[in-house]
N, C-alpha and C positions, 0 to 999 in steps of 0.2 A: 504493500500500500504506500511505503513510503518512497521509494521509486515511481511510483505512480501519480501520485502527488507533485511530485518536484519536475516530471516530464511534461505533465499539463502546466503545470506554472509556467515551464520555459516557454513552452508553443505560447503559452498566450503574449510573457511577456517579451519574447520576440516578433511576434504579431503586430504587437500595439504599440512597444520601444525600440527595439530592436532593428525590426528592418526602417522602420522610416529614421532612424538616427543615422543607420548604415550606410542608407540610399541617398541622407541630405551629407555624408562628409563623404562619399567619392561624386558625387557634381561638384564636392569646390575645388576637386581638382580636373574638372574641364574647364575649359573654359569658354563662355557661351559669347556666340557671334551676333550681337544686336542685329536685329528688325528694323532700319527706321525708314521710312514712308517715304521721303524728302530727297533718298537715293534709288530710287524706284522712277526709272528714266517715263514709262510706258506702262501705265495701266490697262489691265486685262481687263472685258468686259466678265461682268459676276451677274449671273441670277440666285437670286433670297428665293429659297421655296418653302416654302410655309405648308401642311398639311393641318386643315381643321375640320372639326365637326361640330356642326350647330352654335357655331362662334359670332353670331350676327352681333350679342353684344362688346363683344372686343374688336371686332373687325375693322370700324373707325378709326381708333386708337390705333390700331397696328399700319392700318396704311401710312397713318398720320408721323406716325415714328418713322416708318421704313423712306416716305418721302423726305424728312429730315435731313436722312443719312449722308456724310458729308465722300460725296463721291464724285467722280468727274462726271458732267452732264454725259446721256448719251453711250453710257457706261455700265449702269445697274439696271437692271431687269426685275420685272417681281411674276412670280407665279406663282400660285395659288391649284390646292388641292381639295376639290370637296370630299369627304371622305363619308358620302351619303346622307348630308344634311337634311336637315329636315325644316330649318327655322329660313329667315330669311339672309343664312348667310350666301349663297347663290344671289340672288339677286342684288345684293350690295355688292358683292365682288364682280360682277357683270356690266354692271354700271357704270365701274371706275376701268379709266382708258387706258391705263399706265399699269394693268392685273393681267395677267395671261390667267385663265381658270382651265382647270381642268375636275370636269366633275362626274361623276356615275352613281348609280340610284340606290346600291347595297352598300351599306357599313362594312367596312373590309379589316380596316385598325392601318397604323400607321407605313408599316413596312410597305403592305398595297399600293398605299396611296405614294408613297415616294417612288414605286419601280414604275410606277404608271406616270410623275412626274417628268424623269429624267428623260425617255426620250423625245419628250418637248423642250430641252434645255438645247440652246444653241450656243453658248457662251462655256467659254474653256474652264472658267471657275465655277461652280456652285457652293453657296452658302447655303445651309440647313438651319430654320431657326423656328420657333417655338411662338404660337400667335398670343401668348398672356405676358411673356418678357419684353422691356423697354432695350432698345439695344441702345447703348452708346454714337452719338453722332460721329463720331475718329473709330468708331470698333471695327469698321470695315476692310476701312485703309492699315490697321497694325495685322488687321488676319491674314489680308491677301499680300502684304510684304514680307509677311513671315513665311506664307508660302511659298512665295517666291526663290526665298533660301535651296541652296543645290541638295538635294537628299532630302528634303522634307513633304511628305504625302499627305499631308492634314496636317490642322489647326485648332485648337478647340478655346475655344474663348474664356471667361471668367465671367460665374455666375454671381452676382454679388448681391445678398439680403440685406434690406432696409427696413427700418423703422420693427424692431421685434417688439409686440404689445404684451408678450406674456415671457415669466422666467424659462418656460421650457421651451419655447423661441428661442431664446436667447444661446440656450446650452446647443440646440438644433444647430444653432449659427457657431457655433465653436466647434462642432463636428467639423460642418463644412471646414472650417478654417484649418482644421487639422487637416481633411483630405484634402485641402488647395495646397495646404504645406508640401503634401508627400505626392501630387502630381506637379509639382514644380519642381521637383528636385530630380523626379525620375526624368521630367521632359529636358532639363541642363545634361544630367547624366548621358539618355538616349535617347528614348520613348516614353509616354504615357501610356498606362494599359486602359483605354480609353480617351473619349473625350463627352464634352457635358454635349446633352442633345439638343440644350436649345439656343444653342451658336457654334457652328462649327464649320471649317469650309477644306474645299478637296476639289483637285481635278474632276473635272466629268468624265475624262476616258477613265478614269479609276474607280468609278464606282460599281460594287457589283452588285447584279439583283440579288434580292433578299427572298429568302422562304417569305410564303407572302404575311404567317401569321408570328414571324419574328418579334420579340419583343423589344430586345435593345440593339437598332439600326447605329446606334453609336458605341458599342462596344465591338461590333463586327464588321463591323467597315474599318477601323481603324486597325482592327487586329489581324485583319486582312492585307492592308498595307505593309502595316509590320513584319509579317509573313515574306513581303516581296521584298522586305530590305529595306522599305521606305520609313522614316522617323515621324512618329506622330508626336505633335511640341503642343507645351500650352504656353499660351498667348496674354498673360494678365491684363493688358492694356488693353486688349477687345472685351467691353468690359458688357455686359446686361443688366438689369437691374429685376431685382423678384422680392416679393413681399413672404417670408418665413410663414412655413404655417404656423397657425395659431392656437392649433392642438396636438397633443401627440398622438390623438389618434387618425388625425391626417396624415401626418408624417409618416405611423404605421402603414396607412393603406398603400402610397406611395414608397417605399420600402420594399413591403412585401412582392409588389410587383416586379419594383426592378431586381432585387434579387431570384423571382423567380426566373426573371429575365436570363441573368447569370446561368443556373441550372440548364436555363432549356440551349444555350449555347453552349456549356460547355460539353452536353451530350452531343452536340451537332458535330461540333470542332474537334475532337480528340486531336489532333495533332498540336492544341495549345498545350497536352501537359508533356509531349516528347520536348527535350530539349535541343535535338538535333533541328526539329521542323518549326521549333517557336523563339526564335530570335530573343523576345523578351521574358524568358521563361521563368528566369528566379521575380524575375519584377511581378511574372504575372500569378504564381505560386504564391508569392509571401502577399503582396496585396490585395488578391483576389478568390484566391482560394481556399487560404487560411482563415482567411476572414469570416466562411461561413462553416468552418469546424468550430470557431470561438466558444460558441455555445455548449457542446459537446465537452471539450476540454474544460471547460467551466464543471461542469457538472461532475467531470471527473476530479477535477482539484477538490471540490466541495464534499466528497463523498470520500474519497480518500484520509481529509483530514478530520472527517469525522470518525473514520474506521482506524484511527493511528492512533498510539497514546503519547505523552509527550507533551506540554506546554506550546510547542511553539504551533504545533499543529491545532489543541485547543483553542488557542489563539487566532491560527490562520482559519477554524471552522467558523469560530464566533463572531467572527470580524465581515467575513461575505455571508453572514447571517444576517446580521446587522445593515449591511449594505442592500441585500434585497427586501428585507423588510422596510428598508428607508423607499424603497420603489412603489412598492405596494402604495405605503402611505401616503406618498405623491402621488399616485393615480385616484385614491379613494378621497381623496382631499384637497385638492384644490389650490388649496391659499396655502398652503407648505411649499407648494412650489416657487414659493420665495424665497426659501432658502436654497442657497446654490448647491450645495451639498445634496439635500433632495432630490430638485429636479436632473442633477446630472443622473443621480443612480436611477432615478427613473428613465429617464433619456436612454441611456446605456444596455439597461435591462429589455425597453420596447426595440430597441435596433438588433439585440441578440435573436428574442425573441421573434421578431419577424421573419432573422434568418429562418428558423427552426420552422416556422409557418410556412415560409416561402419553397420548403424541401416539400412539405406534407403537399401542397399545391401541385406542386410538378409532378411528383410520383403519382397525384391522383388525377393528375390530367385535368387539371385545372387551369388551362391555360388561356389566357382571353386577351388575345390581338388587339380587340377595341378598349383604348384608353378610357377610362373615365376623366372628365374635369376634377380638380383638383385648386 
C-alpha cells in the first residue's frame, strides 16, 4: 500500500508540477523568433468562418466585431455556416452583403458544418472563430504573421475572461491561466497539443475533413499538422475576449464535453500514443493524457493512505478528506465560495470529476456532435 501510495502521489504531482515546471524551463532555452505585423511585406487574403446555430441573437454583435477587425480592405472575407437553424439566424446573415452563408436544413454539430464550409473558402488562410467571443481589432494581423513564420501550420489565439461575478469564476479563470501558462511554454518549446477553438487560423490546403460527428475540430486538426512536422504556436497577442461562466455547473457541462471530446479522439488516433508517429508525444502524454487518469490516481492515493498505518499517511488521508469535504460544502452552499480555499477545492474536484463522467459518456456512447449554447 505504501508503494502505492507514493506512485499515485508522483503521477499526480508530476501531472500538475512536474511537467508544466519541466516544459516552462526547457522553452527558456529556445529561443522564440517574434511575430511582428509591420515586417509582413504582403498580406494574404483570410476568411473568418464562423459555424452557428440558432445565433440570430449574437449574430449582430458578431458581424459588428468581425467588421471592426483591423485588416487591409479587400483582404478578409467572412463566411458563415448555418448549422440547421431554426430562428432567424439565416435571414440576418442573408441580408448582410459582406456574409458568404452556407446553410442546410439538418442539425449536423460543428465538424459538418466546417467540412461543408471549406470548400467555399477561396482565400489561402482560414481563420476558425466562435460567434459569442469578441475578437480583438490587431488579433488578426499577430495570427496571420505568426503564421506566416517558416514551419509553422496553425495559430491558436488567447482566450481571455472578463469581469468574473462569482468566486468560483474566478478560481475557473486561474485554471485557464494555468493552462495558458503550460500552452505557452510548450508552443516556445515546439508545439501546443492543441489550440483554443474559438480563434485559430491554418492554411486551407491543410485542413482535413473531419469525421462529421467529431467533437474537438481543434485538437485534431492541429494534431494533424503536428503529425506532418508542422509546429502548432500560440499567439497571446490575438487576443478574444469571453465572459467566465458563472456556475460550476456550467463549467461542468462544458468540461465534460470537451473531454469527452478527448476520449473519442484518442480512440480515432492511436498513433498519438506511439512515439515514433507522434512528434509531440511526451507533450501530449503528460498534458493530455494524464490529465484524465488524475482522478483514478487520486483515489488510489486516498485509499492507500487510508489502508497504511503510520502518521504521515494519517495525515496524508485526513488532509484530502478534508479537502473534498471542503468541495462538497462549496457546492451545497453557496456563499462559502468566498472563500478561496473552498471554491478552489470545489473547482478542482468538478474538473476531476467531469473527467470520470466524461469516460462513463464515451464508453456508453454518448456522444453528441450538436453543441449546446453555453
Amino acid at each position: 500500500m505504501e508503494l502505492l501510495f507514493w506512485l499515485a502521489f508522483a503521477f499526480v504531482a508530476y501531472t500538475f508540477v512536474g511537467y508544466p515546471v519541466g516544459i516552462w524551463a526547457l522553452s527558456r532555452l529556445r529561443r522564440e523568433e517574434p511575430a511582428e505585423p509591420a515586417a509582413l511585406a504582403e498580406w494574404p487574403a483570410v476568411t473568418v468562418v464562423i459555424a452557428v446555430h440558432d445565433e440570430a441573437a449574437r449574430i449582430p454583435a458578431k458581424i459588428e466585431n468581425l467588421r471592426g477587425l483591423d485588416y487591409p480592405p479587400g483582404r478578409l472575407h467572412f463566411l458563415f455556416v448555418s448549422d440547421g437553424s431554426t430562428d432567424a439566424s439565416e435571414a440576418l446573415l442573408a441580408r448582410e452583403p459582406d456574409v458568404t452563408l452556407v446553410r442546410y436544413a439538418e442539425r449536423r454539430g460543428k465538424a459538418h458544418a466546417l467540412n461543408q464550409a471549406l470548400p467555399c473558402v477561396t482565400t489561402p488562410i482560414v481563420v476558425f472563430a466562435d460567434v459569442r467571443q469578441q475578437i480583438e481589432r490587431q488579433a488578426l494581423r499577430h495570427l496571420v504573421a505568426r503564421l506566416m513564420q517558416p514551419g509553422v501550420g496553425a495559430v491558436s489565439g488567447e482566450l481571455v475572461h472578463v469581469d468574473p461575478r462569482t468566486r468560483s469564476a474566478a478560481h475557473i479563470g486561474l485554471y485557464w491561466r494555468y493552462e495558458k501558462w503550460i500552452r505557452r511554454s510548450e508552443s516556445r518549446f515546439a508545439s501546443t497539443v492543441g489550440v483554443t477553438g474559438a480563434l485559430y487560423a491554418m492554411r486551407r490546403e491543410d485542413y482535413t475533413p473531419l469525421a462529421p460527428d467529431t467533437l474537438l475540430d481543434d485538437f485534431e486538426q492541429p494534431m494533424l499538422l503536428a503529425r506532418k512536422g508542422r509546429r502548432v504556436v500560440f499567439e497571446p497577442r490575438a487576443v478574444m475576449y469571453d465572459e467566465l461562466q458563472e456556475d460550476v455547473a456550467g463549467e461542468r457541462k462544458r468540461k465534460i464535453r470537451t473531454l469527452t471530446g478527448n476520449f473519442q479522439s484518442f480512440a480515432r488516433h492511436r498513433w498519438l500514443f506511439s512515439p515514433r508517429s507522434n512528434p509531440l508525444f511526451v507533450q501530449f502524454v503528460s498534458h493530455k493524457w494524464f490529465r484524465l487518469l488524475v482522478p483514478y490516481a487520486l483515489m488510489v492515493m486516498w485509499t492507500a493512505s487510508l489502508l497504511t498505518t503510520g502518521p504521515l499517511y494519517r495525515l496524508a488521508a485526513a488532509g484530502q478528506a478534508a479537502f473534498y469535504a471542503l468541495a462538497v460544502l462549496g457546492a451545497s452552499i453557496p456563499r462559502l465560495r468566498r472563500s478561496r480555499l473552498v471554491s478552489f477545492a470545489e473547482v478542482f474536484v468538478e474538473l476531476n470529476r467531469a473527467s470520470v463522467l466524461a469516460l462513463r459518456n464515451y464508453l456508453g456512447g454518448r456522444v453528441e456532435a450538436r453543441w449546446e449554447k453555453t
